[in-house]
C-alpha positions in Angstrom: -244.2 -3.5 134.3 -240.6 -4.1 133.6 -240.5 -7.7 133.1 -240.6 -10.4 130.0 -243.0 -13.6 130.1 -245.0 -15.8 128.7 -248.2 -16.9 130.2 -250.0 -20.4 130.0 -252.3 -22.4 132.3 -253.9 -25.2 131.0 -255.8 -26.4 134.2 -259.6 -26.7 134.3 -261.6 -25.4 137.5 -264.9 -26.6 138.8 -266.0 -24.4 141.6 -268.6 -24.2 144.0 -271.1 -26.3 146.1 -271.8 -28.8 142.7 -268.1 -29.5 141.6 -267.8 -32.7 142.2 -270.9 -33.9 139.8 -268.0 -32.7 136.8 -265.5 -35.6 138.1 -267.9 -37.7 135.5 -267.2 -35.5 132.3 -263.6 -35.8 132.6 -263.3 -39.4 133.5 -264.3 -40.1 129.7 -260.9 -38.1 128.9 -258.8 -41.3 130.2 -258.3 -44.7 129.8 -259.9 -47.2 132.6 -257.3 -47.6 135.1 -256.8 -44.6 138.0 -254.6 -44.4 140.6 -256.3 -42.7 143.9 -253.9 -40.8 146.1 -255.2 -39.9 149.4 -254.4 -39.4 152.8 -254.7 -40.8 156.4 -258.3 -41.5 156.0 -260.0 -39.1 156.6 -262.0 -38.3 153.3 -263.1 -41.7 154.6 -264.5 -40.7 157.5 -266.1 -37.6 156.2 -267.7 -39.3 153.0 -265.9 -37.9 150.4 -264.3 -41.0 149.9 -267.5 -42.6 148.9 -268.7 -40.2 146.9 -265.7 -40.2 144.7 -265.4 -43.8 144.2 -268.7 -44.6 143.8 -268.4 -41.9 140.5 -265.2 -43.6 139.5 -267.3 -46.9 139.9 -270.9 -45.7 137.7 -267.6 -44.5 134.9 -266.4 -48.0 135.0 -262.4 -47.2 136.3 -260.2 -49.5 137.8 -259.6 -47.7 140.7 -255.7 -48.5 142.3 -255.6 -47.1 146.1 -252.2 -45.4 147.8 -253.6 -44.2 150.5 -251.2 -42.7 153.7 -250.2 -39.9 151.8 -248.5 -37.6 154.8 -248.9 -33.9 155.6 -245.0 -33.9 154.4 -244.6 -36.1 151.1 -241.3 -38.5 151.7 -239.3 -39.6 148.8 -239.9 -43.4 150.6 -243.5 -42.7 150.0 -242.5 -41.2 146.3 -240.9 -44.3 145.2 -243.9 -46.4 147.0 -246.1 -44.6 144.4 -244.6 -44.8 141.3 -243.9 -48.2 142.2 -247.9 -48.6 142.5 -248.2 -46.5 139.4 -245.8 -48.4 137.1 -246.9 -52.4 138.2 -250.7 -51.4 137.3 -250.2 -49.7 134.6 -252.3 -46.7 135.5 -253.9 -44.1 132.8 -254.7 -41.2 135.6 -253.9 -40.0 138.6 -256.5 -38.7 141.6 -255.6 -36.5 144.0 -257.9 -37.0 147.1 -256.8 -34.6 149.6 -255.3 -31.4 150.1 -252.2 -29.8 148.6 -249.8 -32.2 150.2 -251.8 -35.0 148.2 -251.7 -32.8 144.8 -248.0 -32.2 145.2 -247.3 -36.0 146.0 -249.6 -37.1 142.8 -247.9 -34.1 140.5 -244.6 -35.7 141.8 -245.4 -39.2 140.9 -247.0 -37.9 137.7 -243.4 -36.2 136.8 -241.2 -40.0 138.0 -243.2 -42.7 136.4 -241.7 -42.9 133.1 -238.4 -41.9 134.1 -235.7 -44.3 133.8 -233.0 -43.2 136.2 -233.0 -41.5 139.5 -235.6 -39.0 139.8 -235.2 -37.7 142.7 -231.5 -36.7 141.5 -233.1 -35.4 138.4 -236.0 -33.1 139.2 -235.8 -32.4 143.0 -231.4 -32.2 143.8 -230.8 -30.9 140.0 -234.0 -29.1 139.5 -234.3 -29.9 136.1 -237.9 -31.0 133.8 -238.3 -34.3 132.1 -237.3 -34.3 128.8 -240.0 -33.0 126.1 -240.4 -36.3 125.2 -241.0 -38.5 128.4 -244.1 -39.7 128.7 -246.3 -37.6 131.9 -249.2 -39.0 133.6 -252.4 -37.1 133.9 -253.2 -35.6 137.2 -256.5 -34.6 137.8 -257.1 -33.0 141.9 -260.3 -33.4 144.2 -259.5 -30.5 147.3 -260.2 -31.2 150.6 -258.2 -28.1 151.7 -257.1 -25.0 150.9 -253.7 -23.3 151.0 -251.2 -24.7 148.6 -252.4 -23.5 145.2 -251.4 -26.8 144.3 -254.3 -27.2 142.3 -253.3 -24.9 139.5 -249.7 -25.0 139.8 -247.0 -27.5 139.1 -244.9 -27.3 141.9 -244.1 -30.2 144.0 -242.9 -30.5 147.4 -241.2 -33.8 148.7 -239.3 -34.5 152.0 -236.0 -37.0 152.3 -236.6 -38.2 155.3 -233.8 -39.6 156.2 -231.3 -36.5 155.4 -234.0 -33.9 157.2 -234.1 -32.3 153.8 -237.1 -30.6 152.5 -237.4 -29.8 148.4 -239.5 -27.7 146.3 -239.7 -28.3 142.9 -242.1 -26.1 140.0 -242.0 -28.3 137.0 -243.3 -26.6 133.9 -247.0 -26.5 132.7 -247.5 -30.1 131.6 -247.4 -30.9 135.0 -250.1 -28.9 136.3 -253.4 -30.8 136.9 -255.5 -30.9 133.5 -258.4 -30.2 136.0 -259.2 -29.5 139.5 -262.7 -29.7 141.5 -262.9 -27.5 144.3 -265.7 -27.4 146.9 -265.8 -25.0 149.6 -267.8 -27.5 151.7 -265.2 -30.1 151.2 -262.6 -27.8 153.3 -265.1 -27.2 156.3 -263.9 -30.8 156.9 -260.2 -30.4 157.7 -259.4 -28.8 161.6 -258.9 -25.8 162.6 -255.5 -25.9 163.1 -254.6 -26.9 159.1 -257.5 -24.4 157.9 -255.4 -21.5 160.0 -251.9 -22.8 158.2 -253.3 -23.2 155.0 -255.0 -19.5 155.7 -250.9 -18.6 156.3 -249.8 -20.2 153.5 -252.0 -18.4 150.9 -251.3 -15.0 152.6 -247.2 -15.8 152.3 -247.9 -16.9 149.1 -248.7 -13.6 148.4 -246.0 -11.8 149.8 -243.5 -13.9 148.6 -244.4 -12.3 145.3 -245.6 -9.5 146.6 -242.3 -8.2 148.2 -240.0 -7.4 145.2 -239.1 -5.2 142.6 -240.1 -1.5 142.8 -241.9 -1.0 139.4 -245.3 0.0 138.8 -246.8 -3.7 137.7 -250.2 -4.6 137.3 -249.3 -8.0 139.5 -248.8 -6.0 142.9 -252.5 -4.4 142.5 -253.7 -7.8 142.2 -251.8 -8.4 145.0 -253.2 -6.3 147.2 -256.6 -7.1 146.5 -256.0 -10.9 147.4 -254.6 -9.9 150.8 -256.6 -8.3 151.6 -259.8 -10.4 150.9 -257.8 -13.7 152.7 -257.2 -11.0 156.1 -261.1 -10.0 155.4 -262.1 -13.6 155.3 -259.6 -15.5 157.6 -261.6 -13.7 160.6 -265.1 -14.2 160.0 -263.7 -18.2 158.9 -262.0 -17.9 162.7 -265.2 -17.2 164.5 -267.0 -19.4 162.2 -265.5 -22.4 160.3 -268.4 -23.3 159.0 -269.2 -19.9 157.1 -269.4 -20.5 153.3 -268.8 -17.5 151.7 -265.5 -17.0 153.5 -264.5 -20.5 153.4 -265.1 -20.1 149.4 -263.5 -16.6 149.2 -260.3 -18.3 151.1 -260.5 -21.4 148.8 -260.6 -19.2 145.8 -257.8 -16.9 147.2 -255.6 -19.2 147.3 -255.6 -20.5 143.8 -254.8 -17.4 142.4 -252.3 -16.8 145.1 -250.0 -19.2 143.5 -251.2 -20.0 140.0 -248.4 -17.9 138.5 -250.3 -14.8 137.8 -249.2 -13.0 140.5 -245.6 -13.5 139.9 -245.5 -12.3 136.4 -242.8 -9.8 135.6 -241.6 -10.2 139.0 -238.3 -10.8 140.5 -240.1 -13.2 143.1 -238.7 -14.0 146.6 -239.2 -17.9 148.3 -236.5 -17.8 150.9 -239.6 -17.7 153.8 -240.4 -20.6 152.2 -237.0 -21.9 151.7 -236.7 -21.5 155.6 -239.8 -22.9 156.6 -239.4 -26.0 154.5 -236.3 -26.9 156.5 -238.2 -26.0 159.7 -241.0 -27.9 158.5 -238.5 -31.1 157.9 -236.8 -30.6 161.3 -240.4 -30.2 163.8 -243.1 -32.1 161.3 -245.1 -28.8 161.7 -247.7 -27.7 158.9 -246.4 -25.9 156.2 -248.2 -23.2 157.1 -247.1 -22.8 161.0 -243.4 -23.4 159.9 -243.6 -20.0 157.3 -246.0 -17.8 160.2 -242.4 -19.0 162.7 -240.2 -17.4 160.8 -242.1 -14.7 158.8 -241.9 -11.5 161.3 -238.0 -12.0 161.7 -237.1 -12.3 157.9 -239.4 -9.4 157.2 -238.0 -7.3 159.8 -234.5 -7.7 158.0 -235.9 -7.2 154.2 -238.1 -4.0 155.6 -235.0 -1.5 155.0 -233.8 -2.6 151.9 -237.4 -2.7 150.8 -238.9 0.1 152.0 -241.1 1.6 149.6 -242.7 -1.7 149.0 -243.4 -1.8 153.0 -244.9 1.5 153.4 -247.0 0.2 150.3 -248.2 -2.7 152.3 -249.2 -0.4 155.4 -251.2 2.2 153.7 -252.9 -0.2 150.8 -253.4 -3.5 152.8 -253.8 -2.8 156.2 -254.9 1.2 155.6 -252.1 2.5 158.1 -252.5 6.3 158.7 -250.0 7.8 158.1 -250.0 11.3 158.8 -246.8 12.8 160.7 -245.2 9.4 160.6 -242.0 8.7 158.6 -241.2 6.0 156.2 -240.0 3.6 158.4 -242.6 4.8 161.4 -245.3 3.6 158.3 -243.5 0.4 157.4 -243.1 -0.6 160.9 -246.6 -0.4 161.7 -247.7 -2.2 158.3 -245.5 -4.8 159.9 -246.9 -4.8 163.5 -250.9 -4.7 161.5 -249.4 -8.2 160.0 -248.0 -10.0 163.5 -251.4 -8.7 165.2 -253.9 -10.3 162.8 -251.8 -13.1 162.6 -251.8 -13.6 166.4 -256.0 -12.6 165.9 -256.2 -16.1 163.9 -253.9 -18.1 166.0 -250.7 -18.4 164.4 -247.6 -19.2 165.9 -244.5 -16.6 166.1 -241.6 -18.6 167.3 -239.9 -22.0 166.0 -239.7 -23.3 169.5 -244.0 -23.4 169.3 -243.3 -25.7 166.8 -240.8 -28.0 169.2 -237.3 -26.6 167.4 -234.5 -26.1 169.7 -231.2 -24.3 169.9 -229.4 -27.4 169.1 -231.1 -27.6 166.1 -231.1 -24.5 164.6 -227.3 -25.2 162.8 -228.9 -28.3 161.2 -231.8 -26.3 160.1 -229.7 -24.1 158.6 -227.7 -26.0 156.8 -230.9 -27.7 155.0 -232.0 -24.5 154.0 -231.8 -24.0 149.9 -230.9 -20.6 149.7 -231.9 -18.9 146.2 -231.7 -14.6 145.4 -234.3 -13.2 146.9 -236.4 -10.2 146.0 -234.5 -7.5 148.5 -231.9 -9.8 150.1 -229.2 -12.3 149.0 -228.9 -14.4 152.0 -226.0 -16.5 153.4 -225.9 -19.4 156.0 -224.9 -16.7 158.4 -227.9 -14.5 157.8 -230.2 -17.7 158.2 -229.0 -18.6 161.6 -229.5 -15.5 162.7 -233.0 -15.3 161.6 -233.6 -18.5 162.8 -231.8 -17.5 166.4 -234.6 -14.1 166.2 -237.3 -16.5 165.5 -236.6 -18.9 168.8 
């Protein structure tokens, strides 16, 4: 391993069938008054509502409701929660929901006890509150897995009204300070946001996964983690309600994005830089909007990166590789990833997703572009991978 870092996580997991009967230990960590993020209803209509507030109730917490929390955080909704937050005075923050509701609740975590515009300050300048602002506790309840969210501190929030799409990683006082995650909880989401959050995790991977060329421990772990979310993903497929992969996919991806993976590595997000403009344009799940534009941008980064591809084909998807070439190898690691995720039902084009021709120059111009692990995009080389991915 070539790279320099420093390694902290201070979020507490509960895992398993019996998570949520911990929710009552932590509680007596806060003062009485908790704000409950959630989403569209439907921990309601599934009962996880009522199991969660009746603990908060035996604790003896306030409990302050935002419900409506949307697959794609706005900043209107942003400002509608720290509004919420601020005028009651609240001690904790709840996540209800999946990683759309733990972003949101990290985000208004991050804006509370900031005096002047946050969305300028954290999300358009990128920068972390001062060291002495004042941060609400987030503490997350999964209904969904995918995001990592839950032992992370990044943040995604959508301006709605300028179709542009942000990712923010604050530093480690904004992770959750603890996380409950039950396997059973996720059997209640659909199929189709169990498949993108099934996308998500593996991308997550890759992201980190595909850069640098140094031997480092992080790539091995890697490897591993793809290859038990492919391993899982079908058996979840044929069978949602199947525990053990629905847990071995839940516990994926939390250490797909909980920074351990990414030590010492250069990192590259621009799939994710690309689908979060998608995502803004068509209101697709995360998760479809990365699968749309995956094959194209690893088609281009595949020569550049070569070594790292034929990697990917003989230790994740065990290509054989006798009498084949480099690229020959690489090239059929790549074709092993568009066939499973055609297997699980993912789309390969933006225009599944409703995006047009017209819009691909406004998609492109939302696009954050950052250095990437084996190419250093321009606007031009995003068109055109948007244009291959139509």
């Amino acid at each position: 391993m070539q790279g320099n870092f420093s390694y902290h996580n201070p979020t507490k997991l509960y895992f398993g069938e019996e998570s949520l009967n911990y929710l009552k230990d932590e509680l007596k960590n806060y003062g009485a008054k908790v704000l409950l993020n959630y989403g569209s209803g439907s921990v309601k209509r599934n009962g996880i509502y009522d199991q969660v507030t009746a603990i908060l109730k035996e604790a003896g917490k306030t409990v302050v409701e935002n419900p409506g929390v949307m697959t794609n955080p706005t900043l209107e909704k942003l400002k509608e929660g720290v509004t919420i937050a601020r005028e009651n005075d609240v001690d904790l923050i709840l996540a209800l929901g999946g990683g759309s509701v733990c972003d949101y609740s990290k985000a208004v975590a991050a804006s509370v006890f900031y005096e002047g515009d946050y969305w300028d300050q954290f999300w358009l300048k990128q920068q972390n509150p001062a060291q002495d602002q004042r941060l609400l506790p987030v503490g997350c309840i999964l209904t969904m897995a995918g995001t990592g969210s839950e032992m992370n501190a990044g943040t995604v929030i959508t301006d709605a009204e300028h179709t542009f799409k942000v990712g923010r990683v604050f530093d480690d006082r904004l992770m959750p300070k603890f996380s409950i995650l039950n396997p059973r909880f996720t059997m209640t989401v659909p199929e189709n946001q169990m498949k993108a959050g099934i996308y998500d995790i593996m991308n997550h991977i890759m992201e980190q996964y595909f850069s640098d060329f140094d031997d480092n421990t992080s790539d091995y772990i890697s490897e591993g983690l793809m290859r038990s979310i492919i391993h899982s993903s079908r058996i979840a497929v044929r069978n949602p309600q199947d525990y053990e992969a629905r847990s071995n996919i839940m516990w994926t991806a939390t250490w797909a994005l909980n920074t351990l993976i990414g030590l010492g590595k250069q990192q590259d997000w621009m799939v994710h830089m690309i689908g979060h403009s998608v995502g803004a344009w068509t209101h697709a799940p995360h998760g479809y909007a990365l699968a749309s534009v995956s094959m194209a941008y690893y088609r281009r980064a595949m020569k550049p990166g070569l070594q790292k591809f034929v990697r990917f084909a003989k230790n994740v998807w065990n290509i054989q590789t006798d009498g084949l070439t480099d690229e020959q190898i690489a090239e059929a690691g790549l074709k092993a990833l568009r066939d499973w995720m055609l297997e699980i039902g993912l789309p390969l084009t933006i225009g599944e997703l409703g995006a047009t021709s017209q819009m691909i120059p406004g998609i492109t111009e939302t696009t954050v572009i950052y250095p990437a692990g084996y190419l250093n995009l321009t606007k031009e080389d995003v068109m055109e991978i948007l244009k291959e991915s139509l």
